[in-house]
C-alpha positions in Angstrom: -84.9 124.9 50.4 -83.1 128.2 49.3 -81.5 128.1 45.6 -78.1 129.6 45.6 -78.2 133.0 43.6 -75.3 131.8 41.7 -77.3 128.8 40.1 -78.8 130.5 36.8 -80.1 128.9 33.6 -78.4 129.3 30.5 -79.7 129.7 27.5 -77.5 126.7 25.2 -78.1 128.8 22.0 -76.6 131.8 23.4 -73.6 129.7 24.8 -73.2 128.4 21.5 -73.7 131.5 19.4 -69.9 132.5 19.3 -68.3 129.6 18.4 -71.2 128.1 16.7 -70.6 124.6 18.6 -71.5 124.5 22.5 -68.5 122.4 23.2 -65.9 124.3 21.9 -67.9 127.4 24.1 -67.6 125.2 26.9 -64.0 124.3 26.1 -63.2 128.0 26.1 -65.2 128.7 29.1 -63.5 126.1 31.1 -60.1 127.4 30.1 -60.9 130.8 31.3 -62.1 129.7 34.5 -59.2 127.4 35.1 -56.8 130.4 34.5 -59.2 132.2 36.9 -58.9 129.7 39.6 -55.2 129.4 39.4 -54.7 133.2 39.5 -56.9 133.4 43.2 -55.5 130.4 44.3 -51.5 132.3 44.1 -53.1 135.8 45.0 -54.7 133.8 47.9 -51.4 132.2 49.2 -49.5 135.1 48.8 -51.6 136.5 51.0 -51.5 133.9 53.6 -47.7 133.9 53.2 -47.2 137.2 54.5 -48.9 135.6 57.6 -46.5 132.9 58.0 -44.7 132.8 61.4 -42.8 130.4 63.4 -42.9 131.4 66.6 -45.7 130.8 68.5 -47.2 134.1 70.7 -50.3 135.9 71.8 -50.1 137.6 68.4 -50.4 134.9 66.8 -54.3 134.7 67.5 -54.9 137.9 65.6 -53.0 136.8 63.1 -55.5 133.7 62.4 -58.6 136.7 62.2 -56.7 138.0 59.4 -56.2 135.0 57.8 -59.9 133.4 58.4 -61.2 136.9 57.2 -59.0 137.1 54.1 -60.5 133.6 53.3 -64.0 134.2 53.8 -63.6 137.7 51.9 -62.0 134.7 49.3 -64.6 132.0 49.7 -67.6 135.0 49.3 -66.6 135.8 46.0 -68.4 134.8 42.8 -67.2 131.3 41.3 -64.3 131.2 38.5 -67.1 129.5 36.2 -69.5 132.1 36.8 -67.0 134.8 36.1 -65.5 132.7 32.8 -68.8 132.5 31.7 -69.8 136.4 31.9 -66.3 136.7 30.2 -67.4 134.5 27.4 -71.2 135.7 26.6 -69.9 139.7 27.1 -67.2 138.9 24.5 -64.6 139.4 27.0 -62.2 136.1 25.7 -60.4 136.1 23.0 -59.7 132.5 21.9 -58.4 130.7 18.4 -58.6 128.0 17.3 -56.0 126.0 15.3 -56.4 127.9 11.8 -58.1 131.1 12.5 -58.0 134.1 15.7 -61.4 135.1 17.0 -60.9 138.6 18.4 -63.2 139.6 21.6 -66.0 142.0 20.1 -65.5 145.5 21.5 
């Protein structure tokens, strides 16, 4: 059984260090990958859209290569988790809480 690459173990610690708790990390991890997802998911349908036709023809058939490769070119790239969480431990996010503004480290 082959382990997908994208599978890594995380050192909790390390997840933790920047905000000191590992949920709020994981709070602010999940955030940045759902802002992540959203932003493919409209890049993705705008580029679909410009595939949109209504009348059926022979051309039509290319069409659907393009679209099928513009989603597998979609589907190959890395996870919005993995990305958030690269973000995160490279200091890449800047997040605040409620009283104070934690800047990303530079």
């Amino acid at each position: 059984m082959a382990v997908n690459p994208s599978i890594i173990t995380r050192d909790v610690e390390k997840l933790a260090a920047p905000t000191g708790n590992i949920y709020e990390s994981v709070v602010v991890i999940s955030k940045r990958a759902r802002q992540i997802a959203v932003n493919l998911k409209e890049e993705l349908s705008a580029k679909l859209a410009e595939f949109a036709t209504t009348v059926d023809n022979l051309e039509e058939v290319f069409e659907n290569r393009e679209q099928i490769e513009i989603s597998k070119f979609y589907e190959r790239m890395p996870k919005p988790t993995s990305t958030a969480i690269e973000e995160f431990m490279e200091g890449k996010i800047m997040y605040r809480r409620r009283t104070e503004t934690v800047e990303p480290q530079a």
